[in-house]
PAMARKOL-152149 format. One line per 10 residues: their letters; for each residue x negated, y negated, z negated of C-alpha. Coordinates in steps of 0.5 Angstrom, whole numbers, plus 500, padded with zeros to 3 digits. Each point is the difference from the previous one (the first is absolute). Example, Ala and Ser with C-alpha at 12.3 -4.5 7.8 and 13.67 -1.06 7.14 Angstrom:
% PAMARKOL-152149
AS	475/509/484; 498/493/502
//
This chain:
% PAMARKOL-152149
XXXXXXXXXX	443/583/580; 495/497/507; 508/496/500; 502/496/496; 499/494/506; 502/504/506; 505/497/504; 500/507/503; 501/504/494; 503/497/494
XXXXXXXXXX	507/501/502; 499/507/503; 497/503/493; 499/496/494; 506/504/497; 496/507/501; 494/498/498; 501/494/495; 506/500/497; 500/493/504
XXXXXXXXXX	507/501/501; 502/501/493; 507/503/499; 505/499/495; 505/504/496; 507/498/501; 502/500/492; 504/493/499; 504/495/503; 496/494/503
XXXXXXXXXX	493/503/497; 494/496/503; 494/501/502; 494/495/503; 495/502/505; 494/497/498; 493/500/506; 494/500/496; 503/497/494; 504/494/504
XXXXXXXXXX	508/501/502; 501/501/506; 508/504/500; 504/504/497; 505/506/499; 507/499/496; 504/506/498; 507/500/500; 506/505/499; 505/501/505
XXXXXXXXXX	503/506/497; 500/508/497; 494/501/503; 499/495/504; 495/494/501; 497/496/504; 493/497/500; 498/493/504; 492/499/500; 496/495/503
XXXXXXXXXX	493/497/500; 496/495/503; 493/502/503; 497/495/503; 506/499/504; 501/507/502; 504/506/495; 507/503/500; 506/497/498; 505/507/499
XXXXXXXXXX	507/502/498; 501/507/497; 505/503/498; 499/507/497; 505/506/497; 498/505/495; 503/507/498; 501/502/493; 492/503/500; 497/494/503
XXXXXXXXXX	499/501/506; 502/495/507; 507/502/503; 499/494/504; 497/494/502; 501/494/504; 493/495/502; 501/493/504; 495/495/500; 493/498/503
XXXXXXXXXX	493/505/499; 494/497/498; 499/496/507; 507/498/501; 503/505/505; 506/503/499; 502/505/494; 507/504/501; 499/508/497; 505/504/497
XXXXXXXXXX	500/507/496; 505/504/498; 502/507/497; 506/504/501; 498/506/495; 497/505/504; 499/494/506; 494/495/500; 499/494/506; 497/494/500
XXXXXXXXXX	498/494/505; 496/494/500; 496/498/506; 495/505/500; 504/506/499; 507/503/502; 501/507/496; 504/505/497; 499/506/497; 503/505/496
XXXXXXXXXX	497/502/493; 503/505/494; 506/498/497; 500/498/493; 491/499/501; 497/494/496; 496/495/506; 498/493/500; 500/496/506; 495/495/500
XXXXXXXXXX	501/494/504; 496/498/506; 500/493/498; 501/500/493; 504/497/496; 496/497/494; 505/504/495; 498/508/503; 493/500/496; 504/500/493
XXXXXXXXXX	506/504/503; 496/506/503; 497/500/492; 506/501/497; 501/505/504; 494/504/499; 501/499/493; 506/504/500; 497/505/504; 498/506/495
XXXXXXXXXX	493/501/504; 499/492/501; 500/502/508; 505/499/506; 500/500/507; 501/494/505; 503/499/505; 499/499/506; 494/505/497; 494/501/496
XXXXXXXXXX	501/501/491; 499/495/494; 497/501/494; 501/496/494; 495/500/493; 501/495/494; 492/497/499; 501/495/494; 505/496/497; 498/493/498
XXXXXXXXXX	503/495/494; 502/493/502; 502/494/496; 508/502/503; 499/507/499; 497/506/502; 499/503/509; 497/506/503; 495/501/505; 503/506/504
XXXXXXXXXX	496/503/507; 504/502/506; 495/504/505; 502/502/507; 502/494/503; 493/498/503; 493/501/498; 500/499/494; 505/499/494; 505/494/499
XXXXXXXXXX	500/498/494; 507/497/496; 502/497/494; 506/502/496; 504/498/494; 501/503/494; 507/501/503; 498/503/506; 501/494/504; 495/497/505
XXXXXXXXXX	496/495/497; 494/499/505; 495/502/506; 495/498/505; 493/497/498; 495/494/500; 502/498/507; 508/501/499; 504/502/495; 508/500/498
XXXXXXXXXX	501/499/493; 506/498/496; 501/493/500; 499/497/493; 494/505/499; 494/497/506; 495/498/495; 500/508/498; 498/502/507; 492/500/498
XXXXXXXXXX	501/505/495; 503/505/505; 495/498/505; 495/503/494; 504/505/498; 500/503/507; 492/499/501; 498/504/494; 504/506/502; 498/498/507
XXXXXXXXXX	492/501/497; 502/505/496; 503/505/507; 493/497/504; 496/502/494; 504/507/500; 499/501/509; 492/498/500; 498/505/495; 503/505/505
XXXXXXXXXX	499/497/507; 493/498/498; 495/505/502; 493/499/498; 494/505/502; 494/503/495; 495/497/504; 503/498/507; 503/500/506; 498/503/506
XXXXXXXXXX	504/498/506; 497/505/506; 500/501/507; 506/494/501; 500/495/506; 497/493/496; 503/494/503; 495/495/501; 504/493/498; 494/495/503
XXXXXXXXXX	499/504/507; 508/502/499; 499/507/503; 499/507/498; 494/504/497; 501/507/500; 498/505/496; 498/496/494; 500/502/492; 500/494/494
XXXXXXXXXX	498/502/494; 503/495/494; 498/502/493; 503/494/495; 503/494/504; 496/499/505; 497/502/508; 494/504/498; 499/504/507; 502/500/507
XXXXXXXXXX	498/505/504; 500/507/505; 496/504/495; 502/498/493; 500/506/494; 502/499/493; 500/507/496; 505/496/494; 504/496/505; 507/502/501
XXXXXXXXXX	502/501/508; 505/497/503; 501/503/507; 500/495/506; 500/503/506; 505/497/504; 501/495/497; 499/493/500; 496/496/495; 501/492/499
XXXXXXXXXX	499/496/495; 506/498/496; 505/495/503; 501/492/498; 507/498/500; 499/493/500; 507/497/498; 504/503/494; 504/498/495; 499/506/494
XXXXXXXXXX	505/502/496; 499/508/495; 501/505/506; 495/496/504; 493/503/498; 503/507/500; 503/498/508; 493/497/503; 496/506/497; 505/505/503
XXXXXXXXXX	499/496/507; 492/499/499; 501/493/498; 495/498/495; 498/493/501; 505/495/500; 501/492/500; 507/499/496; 502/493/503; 504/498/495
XXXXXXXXXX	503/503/493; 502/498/493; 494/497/497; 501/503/492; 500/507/503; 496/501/506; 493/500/496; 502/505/496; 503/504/506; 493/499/502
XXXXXXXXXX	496/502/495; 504/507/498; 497/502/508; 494/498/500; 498/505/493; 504/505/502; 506/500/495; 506/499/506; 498/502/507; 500/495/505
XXXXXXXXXX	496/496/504; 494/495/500; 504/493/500; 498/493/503; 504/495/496; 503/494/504; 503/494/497; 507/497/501; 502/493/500; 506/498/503
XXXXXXXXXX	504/493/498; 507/500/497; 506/499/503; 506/503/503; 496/506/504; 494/500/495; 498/507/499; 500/505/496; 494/498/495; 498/497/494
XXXXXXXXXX	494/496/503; 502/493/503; 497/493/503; 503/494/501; 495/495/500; 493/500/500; 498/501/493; 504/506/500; 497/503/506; 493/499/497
XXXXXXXXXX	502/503/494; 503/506/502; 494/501/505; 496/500/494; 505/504/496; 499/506/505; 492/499/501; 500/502/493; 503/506/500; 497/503/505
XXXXXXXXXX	503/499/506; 497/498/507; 505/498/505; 506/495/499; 505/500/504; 506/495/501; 506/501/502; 506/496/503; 503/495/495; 492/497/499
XXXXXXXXXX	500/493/502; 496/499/507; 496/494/496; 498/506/495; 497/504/504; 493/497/501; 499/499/494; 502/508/497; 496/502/506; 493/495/498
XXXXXXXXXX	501/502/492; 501/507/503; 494/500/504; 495/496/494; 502/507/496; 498/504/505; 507/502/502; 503/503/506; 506/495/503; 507/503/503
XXXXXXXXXX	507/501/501; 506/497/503; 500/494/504; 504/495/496; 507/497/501; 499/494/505; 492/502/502; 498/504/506; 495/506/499; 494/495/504
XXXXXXXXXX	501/496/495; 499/504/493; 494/503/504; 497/492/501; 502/499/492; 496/506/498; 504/507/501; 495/506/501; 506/505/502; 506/500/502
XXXXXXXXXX	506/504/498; 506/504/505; 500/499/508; 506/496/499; 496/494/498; 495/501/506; 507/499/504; 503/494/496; 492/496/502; 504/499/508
XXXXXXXXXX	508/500/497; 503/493/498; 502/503/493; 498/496/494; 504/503/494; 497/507/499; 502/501/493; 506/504/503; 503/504/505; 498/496/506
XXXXXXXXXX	493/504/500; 502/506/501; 506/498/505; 497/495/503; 495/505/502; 504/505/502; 504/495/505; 494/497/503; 494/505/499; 501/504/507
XXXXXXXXXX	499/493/504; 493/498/497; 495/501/505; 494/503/497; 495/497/506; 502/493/499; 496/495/498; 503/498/494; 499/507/498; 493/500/502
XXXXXXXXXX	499/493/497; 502/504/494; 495/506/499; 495/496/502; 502/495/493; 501/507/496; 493/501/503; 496/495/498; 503/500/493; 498/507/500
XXXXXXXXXX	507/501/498; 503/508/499; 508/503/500; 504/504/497; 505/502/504; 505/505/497; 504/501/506; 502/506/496; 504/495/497; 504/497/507
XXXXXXXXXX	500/507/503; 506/501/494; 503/492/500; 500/501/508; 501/507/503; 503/504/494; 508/501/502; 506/502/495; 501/507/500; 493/502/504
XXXXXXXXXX	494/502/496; 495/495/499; 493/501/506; 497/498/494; 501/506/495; 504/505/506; 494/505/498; 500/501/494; 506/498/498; 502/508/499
XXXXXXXXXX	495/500/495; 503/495/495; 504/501/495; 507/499/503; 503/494/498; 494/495/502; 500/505/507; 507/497/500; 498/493/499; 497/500/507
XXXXXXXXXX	505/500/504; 503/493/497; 497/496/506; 496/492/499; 503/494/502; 506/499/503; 500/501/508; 504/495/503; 505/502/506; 496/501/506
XXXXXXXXXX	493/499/496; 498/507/499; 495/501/505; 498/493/499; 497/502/493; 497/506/503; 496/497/504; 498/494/495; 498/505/496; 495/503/506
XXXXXXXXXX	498/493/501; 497/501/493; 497/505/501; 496/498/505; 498/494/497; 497/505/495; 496/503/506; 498/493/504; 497/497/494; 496/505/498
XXXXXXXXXX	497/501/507; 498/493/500; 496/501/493; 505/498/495; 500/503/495; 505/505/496; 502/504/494; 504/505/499; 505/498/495; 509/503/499
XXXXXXXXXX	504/496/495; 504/506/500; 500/507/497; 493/502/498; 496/505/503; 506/501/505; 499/493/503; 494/501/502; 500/506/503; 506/496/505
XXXXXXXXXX	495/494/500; 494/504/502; 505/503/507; 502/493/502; 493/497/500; 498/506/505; 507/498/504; 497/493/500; 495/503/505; 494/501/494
XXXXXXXXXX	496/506/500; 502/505/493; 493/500/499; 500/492/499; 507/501/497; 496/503/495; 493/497/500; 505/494/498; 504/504/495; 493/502/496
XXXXXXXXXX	493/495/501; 503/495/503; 505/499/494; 495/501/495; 494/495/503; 506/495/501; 500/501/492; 494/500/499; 500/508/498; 495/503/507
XXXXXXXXXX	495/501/494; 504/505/497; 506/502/504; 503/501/507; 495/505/502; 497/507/499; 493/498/498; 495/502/495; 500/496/494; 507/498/501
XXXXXXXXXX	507/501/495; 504/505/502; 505/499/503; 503/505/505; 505/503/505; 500/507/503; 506/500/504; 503/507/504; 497/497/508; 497/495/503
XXXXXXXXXX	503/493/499; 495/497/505; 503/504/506; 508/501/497; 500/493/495; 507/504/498; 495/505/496; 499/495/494; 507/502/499; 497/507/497
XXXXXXXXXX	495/498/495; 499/507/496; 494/497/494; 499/494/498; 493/497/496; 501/495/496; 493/497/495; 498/508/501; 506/503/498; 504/504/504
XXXXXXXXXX	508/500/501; 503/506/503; 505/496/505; 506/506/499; 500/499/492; 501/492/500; 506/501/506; 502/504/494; 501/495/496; 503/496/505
XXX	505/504/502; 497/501/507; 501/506/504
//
């Protein structure tokens, strides 16, 4: 997914969208499972018998030094399915877990932080209840299940229905495991591996993955397996939901927004034949053209999310969105330029990808990659490394060592490259913007330039900020020496506030702010991710949060008006983010016709694209956005996409929500 280094979003979904929380069938006493993050260990899970039909399940991992540390022990009735469940332990940023299940026949009640209900269903009736902080072993149990269903289908509780569907089996030098889909989860289907004698064998990707100990070096060959079927599927929906004209498309009487004036044009036409812009007018007609009707609508070009982290659902995700341009701000270096190339010819549907390069140093809160630099010749090379694949930007993460960062940023620059990131451990961001940053990543770190916080490879970087956030005058002298220094340097942020809205106002048991308007439209099971909350609050801190959050959010808005330059990016949920980050923009005090003059043209000029993209103009690719409104009245109106163009073929936004699951 956009996720994978999210602090927002990694704990809140990965099991729903990735697998990430790759469950487990409990089958044997003391079977193990390691977890494994981009192919390093970072945890485990360990099975053990406590009794007829019952067992418990002690899960862990490290991610740079967050993750969940959880007990669960579960009983099954005689087809399989959960008669009760105790969990205890921490979630993903250490706050608290206590939830329970239980079912007495007809009568069904659970409880956990966010939830506290009851229901009474049909007695004898086959229900699955999925745990909202799932325990890694329910993946494999819930596939059990659906196996013994005759239709491979059940209802889950609290709500929604799971689907299961063999994919392909695999031979390994120990022997033979399957490749089963379960739909109904989240936007996508969730893979899982079983044995040959239906026991759990494997879940989750690339990024994060549990298998069973002793079978770690097999992890690649399931990662292969899941992306042949994943291309397969991808193959199978662009046949469908790519629709191409005989000769052209004629978009008539639409509002067009102008992105370089950042207003409305009304009652305007625009021809496209092949992929590109060929007219712009009031009086256009083409006798062959296909008509698509604008009138009251809103035409923009298509939207840049200038930071993601793709994973399969992503294309369909930002296409659906009226997302079709997009920077990936760091992936897995053997997958990306596939992804990249199946979008760009049209075999999967997706968006137009910017590649930017990942380095980060080892150590005990080292990221999630394959790619690191602990000295100078290691930092040239793989600079060089990325300039030869075809990536423009670098970016750096927090484990790099400060002596680095010139010379990552001089190697970069010689190539032509664009430089950014975190801020390192023990620099400030006035520092890596002297040593050679062009861009800076996540508010948070404009805040950490005043705090005196020198370790920020953990959590201290979004606690820190929450505690102290509220209390930084943004008119001091320090704060305006320091926009006067991003100006100089010409330097541009990344904010994802949508990232700290989630860490800092979400609340367990209360609908995230960032998804309360489309949560309704989600499948169930992510809809209930919402409501697990973000960081732990200490006692009498709530507001204290709150109004750090506010504080970022006006940052966002006093840098902009003083000339600093900002790129809409989300580090979250594709498509959807964005949609989030653009409101926030416009309650930092921005205009939403600037919002989105940012979020196409300056986007595009920013990567050397103003030539071809972010505007509606002749000569131009087409890359489009009609939406139901007018977002530069009603910014909340780019929640209503209705036709996406993308390289002139056009995406019917109902089909591809289809396909996701979204109502």
């Amino acid at each position: 997914m956009c996720y994978p280094f999210s602090p927002t979003m990694k704990a809140l979904i990965a099991f729903l969208l990735m697998g990430s929380f790759a469950w487990a069938t409990p089958t044997a006493q003391g079977r193990r499972y390691a977890v494994l993050i981009m192919e390093r260990k970072a945890g485990q899970l360990v099975v053990t018998e406590r009794g007829p039909s019952q067992w418990e399940f002690s899960y862990e991992y490290n991610d740079r030094g967050r993750g969940p540390k959880t007990v669960t022990v579960e009983s099954l009735d005689e087809r399989g399915m959960p008669k009760s469940l105790v969990t205890t332990g921490v979630d993903y940023y250490k706050t608290v877990v206590d939830e329970h299940f239980d079912r007495k026949d007809a009568e069904v009640s659970w409880k956990n932080g966010a939830e506290n209900a009851h229901r009474t269903i049909a007695s004898g009736s086959d229900l699955f209840y999925v745990s909202l902080y799932g325990s890694p072993q329910e993946l494999g149990l819930l596939a059990r299940a659906l196996l013994a269903e005759k239709t491979h289908t059940l209802p889950l509780l609290p709500t929604g229905e799971a689907r299961l569907e063999e994919v392909g089996s695999l031979t390994l030098a120990k022997g033979a495991v399957t490749q089963y889909a379960i739909s109904g989860l989240g936007l996508s289907s969730t893979p899982v591996w079983l044995d040959a004698a239906g026991n759990f064998f494997a879940a989750g990707n690339a990024w994060t993955v549990t298998i069973r100990e002793g079978f770690e070096t097999d992890a690649s060959k399931l990662f292969q397996a899941q992306d042949e079927a994943m291309a397969k599927r991808s193959a199978a929906r662009a046949q469908t939901l790519s629709h191409r004209p005989k000769s052209a498309w004629l978009i008539r009487d639409v509002n067009l927004f102008d992105s370089r004036k950042a207003q409305i044009v009304p009652h305007q036409s625009v021809l496209i034949r092949g992929n590109r812009i060929e007219k712009v007018g009031t009086k256009i007609s083409a006798k062959e053209a296909e008509v698509i009707d604008g009138r009251g609508k809103t035409l923009l070009p298509g939207l840049w999310d200038m930071h993601v982290h793709l994973d399969d659902v992503d294309g369909l995700l930002n296409i659906a969105s009226g997302v079709t341009s997009v920077r990936d701000m760091a992936n897995d270096i053997d997958k990306l330029a596939s992804m990249k190339r199946a979008y760009d010819t049209g075999i999967a549907i997706g968006p137009r990808i910017m590649m930017a390069g990942f380095i980060d140093g080892h150590g005990p809160f080292a990221a999630p990659t394959k790619v690191f630099a602990d000295n100078e010749d290691e930092a040239r090379a793989q600079v060089d490394r990325y300039a030869k694949l075809g990536y423009e930007q670098i970016k750096i993460y927090s484990s790099v060592k400060p002596s680095l960062v010139p010379v990552i940023a001089k190697a970069a620059h010689q190539h032509g490259m664009r430089v950014s990131g975190h801020i390192p451990a023990f620099m400030k961001a006035e520092d890596a913007v002297k040593d050679g940053y062009d861009e800076i990543q996540h508010v948070n770190f404009l805040f950490l330039n005043f705090f005196d916080v020198k370790d920020t490879r953990g959590p201290a970087r979004f606690t820190e900020v929450a505690e102290r956030g509220a209390s930084l005058d943004l008119d001091s002298p320090e704060v305006r020496s320091f926009i006067e220094l991003l100006k100089q340097h010409d330097v541009t942020i990344d904010p994802t506030l949508g990232v700290y809205e989630g860490l800092f106002v979400n609340r367990l048991g209360v609908m995230s702010p960032s998804f309360a308007q489309v949560a309704d439209r989600l499948p169930p099971q992510l809809s209930r991710s919402f409501i697990t909350g973000g960081l732990p609050i200490p006692e009498g801190k709530d507001q204290r949060y709150r109004d750090s959050f506010s504080q970022m959010v006006k940052m966002v808005g006093t840098f902009y008006r003083a000339g600093i330059r900002v790129v809409a990016g989300t580090d979250g949920i594709c498509g959807l983010s964005l949609q989030r980050e653009l409101e926030l923009y416009v309650q930092a005090g921005i205009r939403p016709a600037e919002v989105l003059k940012l979020a196409t043209l300056g986007a595009a000029e920013l990567m050397k694209r103003g030539d071809r993209l972010g505007s509606i103009e002749p000569g131009k690719l087409a890359d489009l956005l009609l939406v139901d409104g007018d977002p530069t009245k009603r910014i909340e109106d780019i929640r209503k996409p209705e036709i996406v163009i993308k390289d002139g073929v056009r995406f019917n936004v109902r089909e591809l929500n289809r396909e996701l699951n979204i109502r």
